[in-house]
Backbone as XML, in Angstrom:
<?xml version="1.0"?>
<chain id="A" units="angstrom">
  <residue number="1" name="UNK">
    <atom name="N" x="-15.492" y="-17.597" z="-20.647"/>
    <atom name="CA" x="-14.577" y="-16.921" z="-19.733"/>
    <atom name="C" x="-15.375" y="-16.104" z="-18.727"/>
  </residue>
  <residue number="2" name="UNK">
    <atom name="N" x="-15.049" y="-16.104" z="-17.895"/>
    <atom name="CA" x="-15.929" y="-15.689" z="-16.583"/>
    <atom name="C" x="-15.396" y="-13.743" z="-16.780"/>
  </residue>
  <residue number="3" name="UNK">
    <atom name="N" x="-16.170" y="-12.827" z="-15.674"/>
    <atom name="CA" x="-16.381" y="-11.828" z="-16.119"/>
    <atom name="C" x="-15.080" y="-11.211" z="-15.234"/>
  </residue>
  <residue number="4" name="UNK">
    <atom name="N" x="-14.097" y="-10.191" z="-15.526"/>
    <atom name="CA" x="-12.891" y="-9.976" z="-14.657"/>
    <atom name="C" x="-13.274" y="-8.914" z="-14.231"/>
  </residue>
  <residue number="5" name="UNK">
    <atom name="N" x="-13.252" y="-9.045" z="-12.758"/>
    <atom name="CA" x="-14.029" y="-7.777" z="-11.826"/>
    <atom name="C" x="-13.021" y="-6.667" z="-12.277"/>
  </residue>
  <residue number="6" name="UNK">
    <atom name="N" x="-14.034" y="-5.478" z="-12.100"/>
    <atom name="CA" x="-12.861" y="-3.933" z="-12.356"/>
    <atom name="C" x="-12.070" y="-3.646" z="-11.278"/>
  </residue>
  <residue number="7" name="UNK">
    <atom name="N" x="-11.999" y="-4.093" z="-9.877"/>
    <atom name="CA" x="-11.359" y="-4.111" z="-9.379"/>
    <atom name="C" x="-9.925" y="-4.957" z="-9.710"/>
  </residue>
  <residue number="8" name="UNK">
    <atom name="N" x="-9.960" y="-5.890" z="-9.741"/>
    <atom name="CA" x="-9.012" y="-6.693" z="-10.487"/>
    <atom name="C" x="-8.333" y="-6.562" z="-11.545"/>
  </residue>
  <residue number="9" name="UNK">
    <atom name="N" x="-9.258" y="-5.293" z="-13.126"/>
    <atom name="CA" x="-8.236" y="-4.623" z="-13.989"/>
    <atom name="C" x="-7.636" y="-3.332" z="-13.160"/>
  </residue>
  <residue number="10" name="UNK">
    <atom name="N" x="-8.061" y="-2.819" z="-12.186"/>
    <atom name="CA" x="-7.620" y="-1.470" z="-11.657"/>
    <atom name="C" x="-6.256" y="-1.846" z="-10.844"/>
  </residue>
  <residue number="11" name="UNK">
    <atom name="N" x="-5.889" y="-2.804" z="-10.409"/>
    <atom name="CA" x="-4.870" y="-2.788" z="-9.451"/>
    <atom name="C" x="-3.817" y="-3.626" z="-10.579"/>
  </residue>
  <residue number="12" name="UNK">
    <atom name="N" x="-4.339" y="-4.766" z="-11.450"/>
    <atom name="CA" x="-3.297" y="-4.776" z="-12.249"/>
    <atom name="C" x="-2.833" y="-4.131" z="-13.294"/>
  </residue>
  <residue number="13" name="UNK">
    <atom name="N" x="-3.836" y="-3.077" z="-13.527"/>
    <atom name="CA" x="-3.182" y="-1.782" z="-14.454"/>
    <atom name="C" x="-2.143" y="-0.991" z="-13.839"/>
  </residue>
  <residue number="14" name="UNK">
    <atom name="N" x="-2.322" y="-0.848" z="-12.627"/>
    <atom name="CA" x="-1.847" y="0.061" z="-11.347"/>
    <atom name="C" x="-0.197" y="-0.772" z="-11.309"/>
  </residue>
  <residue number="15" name="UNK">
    <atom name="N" x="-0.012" y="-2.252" z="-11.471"/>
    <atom name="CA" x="1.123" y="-2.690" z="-11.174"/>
    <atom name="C" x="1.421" y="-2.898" z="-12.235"/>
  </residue>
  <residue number="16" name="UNK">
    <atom name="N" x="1.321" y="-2.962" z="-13.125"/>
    <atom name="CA" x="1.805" y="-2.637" z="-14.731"/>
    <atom name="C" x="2.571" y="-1.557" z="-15.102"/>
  </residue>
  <residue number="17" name="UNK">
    <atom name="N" x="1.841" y="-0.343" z="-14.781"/>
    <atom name="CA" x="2.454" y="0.751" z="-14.785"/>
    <atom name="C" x="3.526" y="1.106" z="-13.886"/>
  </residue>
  <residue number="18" name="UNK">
    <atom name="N" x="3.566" y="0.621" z="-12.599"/>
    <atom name="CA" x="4.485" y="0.660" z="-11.692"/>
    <atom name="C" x="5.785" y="-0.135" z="-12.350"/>
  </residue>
  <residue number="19" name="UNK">
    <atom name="N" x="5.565" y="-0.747" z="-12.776"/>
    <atom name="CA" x="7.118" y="-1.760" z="-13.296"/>
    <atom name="C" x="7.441" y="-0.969" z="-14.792"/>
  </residue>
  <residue number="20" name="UNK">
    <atom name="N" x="6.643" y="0.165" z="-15.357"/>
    <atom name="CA" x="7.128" y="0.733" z="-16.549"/>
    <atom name="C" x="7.463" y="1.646" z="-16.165"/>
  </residue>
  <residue number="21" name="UNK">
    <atom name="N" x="6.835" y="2.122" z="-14.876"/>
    <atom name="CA" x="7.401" y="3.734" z="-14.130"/>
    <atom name="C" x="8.943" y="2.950" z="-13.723"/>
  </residue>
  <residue number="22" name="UNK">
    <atom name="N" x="9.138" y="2.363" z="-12.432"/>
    <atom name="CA" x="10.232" y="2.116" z="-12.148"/>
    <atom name="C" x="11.430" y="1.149" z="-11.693"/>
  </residue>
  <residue number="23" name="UNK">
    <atom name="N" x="11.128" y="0.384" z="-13.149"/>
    <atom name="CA" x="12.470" y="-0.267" z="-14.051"/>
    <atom name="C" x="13.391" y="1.029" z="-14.558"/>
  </residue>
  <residue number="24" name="UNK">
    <atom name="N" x="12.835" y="1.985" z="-15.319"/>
    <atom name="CA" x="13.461" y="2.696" z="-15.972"/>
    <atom name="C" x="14.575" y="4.089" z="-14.496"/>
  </residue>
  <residue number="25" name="UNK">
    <atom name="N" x="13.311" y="4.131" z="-13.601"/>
    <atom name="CA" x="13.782" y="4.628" z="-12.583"/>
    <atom name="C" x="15.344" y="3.909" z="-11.987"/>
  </residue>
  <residue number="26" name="UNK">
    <atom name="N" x="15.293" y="2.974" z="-11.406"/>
    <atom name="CA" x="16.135" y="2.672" z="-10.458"/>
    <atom name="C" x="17.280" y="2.343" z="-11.559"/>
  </residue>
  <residue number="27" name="UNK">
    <atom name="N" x="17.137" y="1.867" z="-13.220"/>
    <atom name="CA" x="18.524" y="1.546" z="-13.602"/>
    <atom name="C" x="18.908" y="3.358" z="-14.423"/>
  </residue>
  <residue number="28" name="UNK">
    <atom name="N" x="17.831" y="4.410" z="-14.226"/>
    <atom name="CA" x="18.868" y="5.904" z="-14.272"/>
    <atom name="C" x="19.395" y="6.050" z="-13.022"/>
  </residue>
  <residue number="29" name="UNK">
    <atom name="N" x="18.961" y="6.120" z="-11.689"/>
    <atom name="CA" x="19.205" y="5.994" z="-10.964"/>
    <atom name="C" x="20.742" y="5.907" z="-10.250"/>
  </residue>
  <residue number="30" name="UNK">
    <atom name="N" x="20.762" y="4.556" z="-11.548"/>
    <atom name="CA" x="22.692" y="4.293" z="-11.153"/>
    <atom name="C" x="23.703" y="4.837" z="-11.792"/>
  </residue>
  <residue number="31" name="UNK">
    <atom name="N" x="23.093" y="6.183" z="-12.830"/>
    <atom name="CA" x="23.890" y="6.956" z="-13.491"/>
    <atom name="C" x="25.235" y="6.286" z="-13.888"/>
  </residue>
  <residue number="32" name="UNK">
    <atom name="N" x="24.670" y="5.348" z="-14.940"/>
    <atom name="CA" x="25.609" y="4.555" z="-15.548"/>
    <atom name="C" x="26.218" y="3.524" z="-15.092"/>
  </residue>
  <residue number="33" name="UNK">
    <atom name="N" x="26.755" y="3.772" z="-14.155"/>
    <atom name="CA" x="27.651" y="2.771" z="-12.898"/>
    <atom name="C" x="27.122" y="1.173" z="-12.843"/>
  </residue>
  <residue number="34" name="UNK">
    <atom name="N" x="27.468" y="0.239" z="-12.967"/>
    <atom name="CA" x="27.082" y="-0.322" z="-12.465"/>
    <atom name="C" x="27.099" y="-0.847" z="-10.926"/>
  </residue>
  <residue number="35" name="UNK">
    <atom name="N" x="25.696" y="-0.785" z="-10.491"/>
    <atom name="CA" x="25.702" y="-0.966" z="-9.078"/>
    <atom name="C" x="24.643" y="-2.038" z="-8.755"/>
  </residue>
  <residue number="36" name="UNK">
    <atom name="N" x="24.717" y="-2.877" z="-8.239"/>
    <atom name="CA" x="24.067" y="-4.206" z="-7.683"/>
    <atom name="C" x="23.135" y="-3.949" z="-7.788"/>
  </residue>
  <residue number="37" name="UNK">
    <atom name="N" x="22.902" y="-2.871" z="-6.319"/>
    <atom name="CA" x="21.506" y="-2.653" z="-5.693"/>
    <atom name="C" x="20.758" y="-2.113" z="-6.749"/>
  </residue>
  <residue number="38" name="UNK">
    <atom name="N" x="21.290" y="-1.556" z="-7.763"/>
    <atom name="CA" x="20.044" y="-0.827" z="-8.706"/>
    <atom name="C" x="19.592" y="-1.757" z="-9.656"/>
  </residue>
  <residue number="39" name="UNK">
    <atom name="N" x="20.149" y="-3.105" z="-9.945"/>
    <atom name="CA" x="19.455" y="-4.184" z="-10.543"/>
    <atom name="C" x="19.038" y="-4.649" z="-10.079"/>
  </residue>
  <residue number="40" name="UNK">
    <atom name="N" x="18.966" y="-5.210" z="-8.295"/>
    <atom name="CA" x="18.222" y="-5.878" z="-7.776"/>
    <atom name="C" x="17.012" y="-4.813" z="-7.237"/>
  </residue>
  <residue number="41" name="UNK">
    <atom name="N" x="16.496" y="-3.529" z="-7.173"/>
    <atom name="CA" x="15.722" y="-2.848" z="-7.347"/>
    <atom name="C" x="14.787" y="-3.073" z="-9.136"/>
  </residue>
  <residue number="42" name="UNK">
    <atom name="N" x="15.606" y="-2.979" z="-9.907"/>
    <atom name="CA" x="15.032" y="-3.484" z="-10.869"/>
    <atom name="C" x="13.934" y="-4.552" z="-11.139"/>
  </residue>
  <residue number="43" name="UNK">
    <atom name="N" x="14.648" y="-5.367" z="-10.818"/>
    <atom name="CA" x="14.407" y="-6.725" z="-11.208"/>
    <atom name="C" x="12.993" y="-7.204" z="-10.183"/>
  </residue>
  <residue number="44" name="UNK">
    <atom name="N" x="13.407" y="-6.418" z="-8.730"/>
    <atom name="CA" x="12.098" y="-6.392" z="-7.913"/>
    <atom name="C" x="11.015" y="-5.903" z="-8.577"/>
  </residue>
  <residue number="45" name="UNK">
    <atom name="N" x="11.112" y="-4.783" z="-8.906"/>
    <atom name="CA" x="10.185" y="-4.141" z="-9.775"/>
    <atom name="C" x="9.718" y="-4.341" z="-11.092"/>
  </residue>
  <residue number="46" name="UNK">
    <atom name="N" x="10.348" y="-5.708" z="-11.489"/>
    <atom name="CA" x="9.630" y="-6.012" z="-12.251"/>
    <atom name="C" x="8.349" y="-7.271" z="-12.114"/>
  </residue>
  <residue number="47" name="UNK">
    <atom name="N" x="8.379" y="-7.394" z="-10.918"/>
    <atom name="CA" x="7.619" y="-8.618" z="-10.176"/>
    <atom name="C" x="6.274" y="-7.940" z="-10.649"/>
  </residue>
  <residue number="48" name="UNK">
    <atom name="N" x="5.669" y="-6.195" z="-10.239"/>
    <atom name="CA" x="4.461" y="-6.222" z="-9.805"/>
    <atom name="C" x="4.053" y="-5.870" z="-11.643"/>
  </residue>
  <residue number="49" name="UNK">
    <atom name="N" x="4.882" y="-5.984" z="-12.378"/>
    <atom name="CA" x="4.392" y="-6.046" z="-14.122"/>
    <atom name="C" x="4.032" y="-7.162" z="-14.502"/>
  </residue>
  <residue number="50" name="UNK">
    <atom name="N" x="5.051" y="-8.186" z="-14.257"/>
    <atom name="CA" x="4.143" y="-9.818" z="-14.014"/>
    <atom name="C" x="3.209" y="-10.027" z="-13.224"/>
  </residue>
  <residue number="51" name="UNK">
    <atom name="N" x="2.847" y="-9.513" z="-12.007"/>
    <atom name="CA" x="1.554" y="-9.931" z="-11.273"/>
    <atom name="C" x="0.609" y="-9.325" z="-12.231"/>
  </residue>
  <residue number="52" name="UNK">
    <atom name="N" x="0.477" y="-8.342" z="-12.290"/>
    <atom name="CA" x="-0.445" y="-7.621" z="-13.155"/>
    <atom name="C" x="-0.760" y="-8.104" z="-14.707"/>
  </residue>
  <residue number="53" name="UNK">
    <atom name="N" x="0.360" y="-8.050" z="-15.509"/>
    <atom name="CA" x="0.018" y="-9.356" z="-16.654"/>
    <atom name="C" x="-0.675" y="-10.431" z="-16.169"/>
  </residue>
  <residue number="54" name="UNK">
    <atom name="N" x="-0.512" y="-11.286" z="-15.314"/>
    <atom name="CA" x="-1.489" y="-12.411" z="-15.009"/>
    <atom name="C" x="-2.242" y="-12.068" z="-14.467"/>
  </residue>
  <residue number="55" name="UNK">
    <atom name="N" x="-2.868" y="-11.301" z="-13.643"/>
    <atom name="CA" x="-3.574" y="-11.120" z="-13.194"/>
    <atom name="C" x="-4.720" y="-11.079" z="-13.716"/>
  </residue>
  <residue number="56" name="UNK">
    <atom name="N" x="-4.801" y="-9.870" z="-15.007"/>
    <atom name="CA" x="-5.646" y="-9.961" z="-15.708"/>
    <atom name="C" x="-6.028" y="-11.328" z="-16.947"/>
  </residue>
  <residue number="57" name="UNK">
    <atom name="N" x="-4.973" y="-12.607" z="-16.925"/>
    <atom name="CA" x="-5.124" y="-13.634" z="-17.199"/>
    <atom name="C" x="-5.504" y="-14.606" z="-16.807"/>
  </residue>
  <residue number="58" name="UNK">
    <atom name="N" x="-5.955" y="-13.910" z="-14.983"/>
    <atom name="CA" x="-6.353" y="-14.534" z="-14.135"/>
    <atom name="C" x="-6.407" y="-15.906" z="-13.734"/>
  </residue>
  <residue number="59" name="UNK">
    <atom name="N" x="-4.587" y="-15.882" z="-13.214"/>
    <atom name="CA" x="-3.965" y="-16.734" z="-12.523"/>
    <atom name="C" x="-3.807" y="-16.408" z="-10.938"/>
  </residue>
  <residue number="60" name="UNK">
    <atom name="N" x="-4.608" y="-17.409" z="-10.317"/>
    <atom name="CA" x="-4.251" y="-17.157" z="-8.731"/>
    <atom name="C" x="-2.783" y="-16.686" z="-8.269"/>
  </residue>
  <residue number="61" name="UNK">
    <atom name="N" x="-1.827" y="-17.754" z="-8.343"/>
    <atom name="CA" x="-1.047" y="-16.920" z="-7.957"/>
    <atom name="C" x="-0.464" y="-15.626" z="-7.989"/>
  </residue>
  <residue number="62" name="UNK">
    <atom name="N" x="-1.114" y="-15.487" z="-9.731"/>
    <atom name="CA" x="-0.786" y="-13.765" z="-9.571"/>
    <atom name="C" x="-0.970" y="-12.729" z="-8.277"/>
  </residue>
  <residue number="63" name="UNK">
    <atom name="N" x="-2.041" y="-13.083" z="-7.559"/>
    <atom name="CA" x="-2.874" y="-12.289" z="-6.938"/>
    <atom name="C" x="-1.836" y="-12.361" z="-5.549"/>
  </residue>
  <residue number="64" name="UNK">
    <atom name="N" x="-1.690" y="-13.819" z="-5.357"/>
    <atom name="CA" x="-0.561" y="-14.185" z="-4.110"/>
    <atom name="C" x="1.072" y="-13.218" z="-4.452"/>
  </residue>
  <residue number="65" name="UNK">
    <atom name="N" x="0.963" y="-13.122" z="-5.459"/>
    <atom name="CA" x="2.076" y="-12.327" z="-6.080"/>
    <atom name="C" x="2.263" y="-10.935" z="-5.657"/>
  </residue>
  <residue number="66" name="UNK">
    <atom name="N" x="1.073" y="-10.649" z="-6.534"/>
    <atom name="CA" x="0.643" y="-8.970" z="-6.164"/>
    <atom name="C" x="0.848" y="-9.042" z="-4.631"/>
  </residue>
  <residue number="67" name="UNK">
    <atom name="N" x="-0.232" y="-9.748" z="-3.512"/>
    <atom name="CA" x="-0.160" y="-8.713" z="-2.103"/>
    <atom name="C" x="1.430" y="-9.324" z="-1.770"/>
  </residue>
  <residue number="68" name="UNK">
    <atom name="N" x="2.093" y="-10.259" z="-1.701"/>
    <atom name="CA" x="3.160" y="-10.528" z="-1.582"/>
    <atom name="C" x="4.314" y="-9.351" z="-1.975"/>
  </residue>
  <residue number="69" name="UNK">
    <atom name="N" x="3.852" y="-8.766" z="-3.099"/>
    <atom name="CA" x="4.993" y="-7.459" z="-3.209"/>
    <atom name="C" x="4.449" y="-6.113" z="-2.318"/>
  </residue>
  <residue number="70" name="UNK">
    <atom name="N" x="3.404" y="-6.142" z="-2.699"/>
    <atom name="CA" x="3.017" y="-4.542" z="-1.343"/>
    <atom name="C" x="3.353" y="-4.985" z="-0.124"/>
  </residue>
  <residue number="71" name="UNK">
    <atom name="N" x="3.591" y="-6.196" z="0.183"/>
    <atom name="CA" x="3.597" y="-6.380" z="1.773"/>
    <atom name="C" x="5.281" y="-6.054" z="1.747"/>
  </residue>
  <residue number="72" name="UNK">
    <atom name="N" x="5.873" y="-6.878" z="0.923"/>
    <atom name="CA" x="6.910" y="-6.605" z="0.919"/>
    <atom name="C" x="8.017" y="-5.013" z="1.369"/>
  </residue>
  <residue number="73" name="UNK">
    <atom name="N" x="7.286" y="-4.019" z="0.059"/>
    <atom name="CA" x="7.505" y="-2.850" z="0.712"/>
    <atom name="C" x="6.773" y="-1.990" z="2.059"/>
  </residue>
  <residue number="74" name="UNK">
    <atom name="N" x="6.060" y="-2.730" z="2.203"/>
    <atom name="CA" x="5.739" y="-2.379" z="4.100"/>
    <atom name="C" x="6.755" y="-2.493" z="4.823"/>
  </residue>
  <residue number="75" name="UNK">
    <atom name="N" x="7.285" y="-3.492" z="4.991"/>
    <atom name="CA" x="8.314" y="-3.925" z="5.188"/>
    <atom name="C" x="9.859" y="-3.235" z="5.322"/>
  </residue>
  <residue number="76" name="UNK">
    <atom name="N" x="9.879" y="-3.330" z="4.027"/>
    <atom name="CA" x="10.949" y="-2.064" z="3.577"/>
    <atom name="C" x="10.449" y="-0.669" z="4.404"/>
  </residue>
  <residue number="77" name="UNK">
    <atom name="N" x="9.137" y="-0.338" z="4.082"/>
    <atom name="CA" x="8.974" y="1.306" z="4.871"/>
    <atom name="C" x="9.465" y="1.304" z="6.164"/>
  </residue>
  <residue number="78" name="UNK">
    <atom name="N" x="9.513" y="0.185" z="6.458"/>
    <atom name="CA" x="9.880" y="0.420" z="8.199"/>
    <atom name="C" x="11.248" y="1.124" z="8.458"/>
  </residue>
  <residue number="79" name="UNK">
    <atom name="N" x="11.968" y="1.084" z="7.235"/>
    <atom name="CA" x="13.313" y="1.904" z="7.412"/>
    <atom name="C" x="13.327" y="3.189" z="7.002"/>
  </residue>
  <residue number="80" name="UNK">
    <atom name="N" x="12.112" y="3.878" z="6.571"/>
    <atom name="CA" x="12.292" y="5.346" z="6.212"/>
    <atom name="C" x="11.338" y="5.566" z="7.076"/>
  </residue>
  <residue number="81" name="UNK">
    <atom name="N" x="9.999" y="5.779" z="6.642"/>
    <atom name="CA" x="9.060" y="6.851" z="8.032"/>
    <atom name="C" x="7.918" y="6.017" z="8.017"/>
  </residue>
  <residue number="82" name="UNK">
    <atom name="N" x="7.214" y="6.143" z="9.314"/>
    <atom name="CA" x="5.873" y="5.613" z="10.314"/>
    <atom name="C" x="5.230" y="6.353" z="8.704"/>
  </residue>
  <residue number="83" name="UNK">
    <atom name="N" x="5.185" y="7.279" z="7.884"/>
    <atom name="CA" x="4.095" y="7.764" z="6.966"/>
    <atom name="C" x="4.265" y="6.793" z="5.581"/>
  </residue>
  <residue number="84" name="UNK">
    <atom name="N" x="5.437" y="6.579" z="5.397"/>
    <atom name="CA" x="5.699" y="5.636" z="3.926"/>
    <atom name="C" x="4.643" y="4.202" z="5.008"/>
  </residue>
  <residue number="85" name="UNK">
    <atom name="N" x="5.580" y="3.922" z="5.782"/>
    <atom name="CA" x="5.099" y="2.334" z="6.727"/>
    <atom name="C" x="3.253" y="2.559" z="6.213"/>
  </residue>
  <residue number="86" name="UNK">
    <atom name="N" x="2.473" y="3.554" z="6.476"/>
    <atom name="CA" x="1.038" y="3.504" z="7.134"/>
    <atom name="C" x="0.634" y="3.581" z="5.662"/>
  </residue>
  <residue number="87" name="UNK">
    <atom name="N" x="1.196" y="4.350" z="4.805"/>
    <atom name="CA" x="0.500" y="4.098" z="3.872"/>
    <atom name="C" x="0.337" y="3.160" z="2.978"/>
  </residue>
  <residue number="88" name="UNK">
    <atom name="N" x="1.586" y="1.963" z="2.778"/>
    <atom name="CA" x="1.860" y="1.006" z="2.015"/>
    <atom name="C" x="0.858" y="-0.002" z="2.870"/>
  </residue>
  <residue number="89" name="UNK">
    <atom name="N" x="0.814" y="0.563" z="4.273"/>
    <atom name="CA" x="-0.127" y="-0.935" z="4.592"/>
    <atom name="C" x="-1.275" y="-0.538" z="4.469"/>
  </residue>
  <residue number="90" name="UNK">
    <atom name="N" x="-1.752" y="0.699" z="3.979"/>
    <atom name="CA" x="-2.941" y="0.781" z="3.758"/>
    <atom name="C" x="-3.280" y="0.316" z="2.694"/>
  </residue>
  <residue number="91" name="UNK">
    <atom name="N" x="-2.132" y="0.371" z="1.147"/>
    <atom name="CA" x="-2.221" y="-0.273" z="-0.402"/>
    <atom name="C" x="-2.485" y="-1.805" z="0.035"/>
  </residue>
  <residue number="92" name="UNK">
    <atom name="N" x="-1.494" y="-2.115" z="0.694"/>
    <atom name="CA" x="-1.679" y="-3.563" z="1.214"/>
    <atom name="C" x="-2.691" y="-4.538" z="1.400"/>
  </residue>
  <residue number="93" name="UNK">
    <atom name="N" x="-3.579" y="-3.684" z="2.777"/>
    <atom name="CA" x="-4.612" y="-4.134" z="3.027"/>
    <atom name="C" x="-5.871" y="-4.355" z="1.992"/>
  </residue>
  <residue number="94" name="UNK">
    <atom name="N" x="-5.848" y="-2.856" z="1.181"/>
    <atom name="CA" x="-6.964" y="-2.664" z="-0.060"/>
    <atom name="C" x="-6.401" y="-3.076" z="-1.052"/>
  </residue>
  <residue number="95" name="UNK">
    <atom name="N" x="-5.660" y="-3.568" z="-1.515"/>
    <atom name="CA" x="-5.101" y="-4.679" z="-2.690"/>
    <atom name="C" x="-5.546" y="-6.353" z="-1.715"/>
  </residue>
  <residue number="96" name="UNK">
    <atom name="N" x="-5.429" y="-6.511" z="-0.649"/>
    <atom name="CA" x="-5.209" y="-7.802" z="-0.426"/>
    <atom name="C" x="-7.150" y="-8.007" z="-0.042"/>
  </residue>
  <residue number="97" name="UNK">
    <atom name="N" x="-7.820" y="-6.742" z="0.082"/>
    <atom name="CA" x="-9.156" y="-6.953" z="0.055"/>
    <atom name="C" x="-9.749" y="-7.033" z="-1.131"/>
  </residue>
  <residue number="98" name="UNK">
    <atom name="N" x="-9.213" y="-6.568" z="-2.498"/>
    <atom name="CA" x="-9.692" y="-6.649" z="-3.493"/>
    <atom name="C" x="-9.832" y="-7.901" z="-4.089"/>
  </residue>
  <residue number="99" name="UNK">
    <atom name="N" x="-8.460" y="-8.473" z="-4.043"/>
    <atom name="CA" x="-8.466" y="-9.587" z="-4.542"/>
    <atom name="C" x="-8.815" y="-11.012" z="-4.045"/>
  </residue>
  <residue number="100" name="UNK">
    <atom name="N" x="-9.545" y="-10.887" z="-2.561"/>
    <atom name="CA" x="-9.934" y="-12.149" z="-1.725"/>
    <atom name="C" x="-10.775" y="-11.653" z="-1.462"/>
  </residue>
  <residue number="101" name="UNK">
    <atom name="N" x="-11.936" y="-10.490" z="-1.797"/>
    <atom name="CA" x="-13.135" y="-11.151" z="-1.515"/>
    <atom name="C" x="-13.972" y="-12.078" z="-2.696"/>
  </residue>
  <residue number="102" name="UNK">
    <atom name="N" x="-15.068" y="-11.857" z="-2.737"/>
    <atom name="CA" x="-15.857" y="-13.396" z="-3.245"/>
    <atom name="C" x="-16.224" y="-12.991" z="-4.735"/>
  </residue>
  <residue number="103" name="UNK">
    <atom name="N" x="-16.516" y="-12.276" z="-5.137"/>
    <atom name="CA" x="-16.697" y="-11.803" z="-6.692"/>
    <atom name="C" x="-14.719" y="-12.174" z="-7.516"/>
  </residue>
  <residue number="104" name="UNK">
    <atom name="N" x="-13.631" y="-11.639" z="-6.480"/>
    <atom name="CA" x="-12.300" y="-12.176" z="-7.493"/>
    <atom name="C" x="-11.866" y="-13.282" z="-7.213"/>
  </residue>
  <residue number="105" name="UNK">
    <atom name="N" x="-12.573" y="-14.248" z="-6.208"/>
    <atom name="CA" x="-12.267" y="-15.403" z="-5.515"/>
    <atom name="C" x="-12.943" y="-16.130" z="-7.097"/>
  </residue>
  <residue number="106" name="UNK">
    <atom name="N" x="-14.049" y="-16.022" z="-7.135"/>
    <atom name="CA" x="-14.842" y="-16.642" z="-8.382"/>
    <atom name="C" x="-13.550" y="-16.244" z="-9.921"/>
  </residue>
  <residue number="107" name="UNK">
    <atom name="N" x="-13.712" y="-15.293" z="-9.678"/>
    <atom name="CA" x="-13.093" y="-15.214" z="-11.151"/>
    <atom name="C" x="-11.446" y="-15.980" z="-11.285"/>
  </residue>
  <residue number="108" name="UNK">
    <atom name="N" x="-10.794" y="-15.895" z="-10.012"/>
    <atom name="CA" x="-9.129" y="-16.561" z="-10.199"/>
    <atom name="C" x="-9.623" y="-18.321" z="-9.961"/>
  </residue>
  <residue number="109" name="UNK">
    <atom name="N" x="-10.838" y="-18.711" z="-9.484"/>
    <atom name="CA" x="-11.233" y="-19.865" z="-9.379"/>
    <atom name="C" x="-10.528" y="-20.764" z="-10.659"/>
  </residue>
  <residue number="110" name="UNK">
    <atom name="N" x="-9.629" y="-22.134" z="-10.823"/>
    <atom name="CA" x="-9.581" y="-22.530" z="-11.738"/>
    <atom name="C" x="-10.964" y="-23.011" z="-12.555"/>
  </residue>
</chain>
């Protein structure tokens, strides 16, 4: 088994924890009720716990996974503030550099 860069356990620890932080968030959130949007918040959030499980099982697409969800909420920031927007594309960019340069290119290599 080839060697899994620490960059590569650091960001899928990072989205691991994010889907244990907030799953639990968005369904208190709906203070009982059921409300759509707080399962489909959910259920989003549970994407970056699966990228991160594979990731460190080191499956490519995981990785297409992972920047695929930070970009995602870039996206989304564009509807609250230029400061949420700048900073998610800053996670963005340094998640999407971590995992495409040439040391995690080797390791997601089949």
């Amino acid at each position: 088994m080839k060697k899994r860069p620490v960059a590569v356990v650091v960001i899928a620890c990072v989205y691991i924890l994010t889907s244990l932080v907030e799953i639990p968030y968005h369904l208190m959130e709906a203070r009982g009720a059921f409300e759509r949007d707080m399962v489909w918040a959910a259920l989003v959030n549970l994407l970056p716990g699966v990228a991160g499980w594979f990731l460190l099982r080191g499956h490519n697409w995981a990785r297409w996974l992972a920047v695929a969800w930070i970009a995602f909420h870039v996206g989304l920031s564009f509807f609250n503030s230029w400061g949420q927007t700048a900073i998610h594309a800053l996670f963005c960019a340094l998640i999407a550099y971590f995992l495409f340069r040439r040391e995690s290119e080797e390791y997601f290599r089949a």
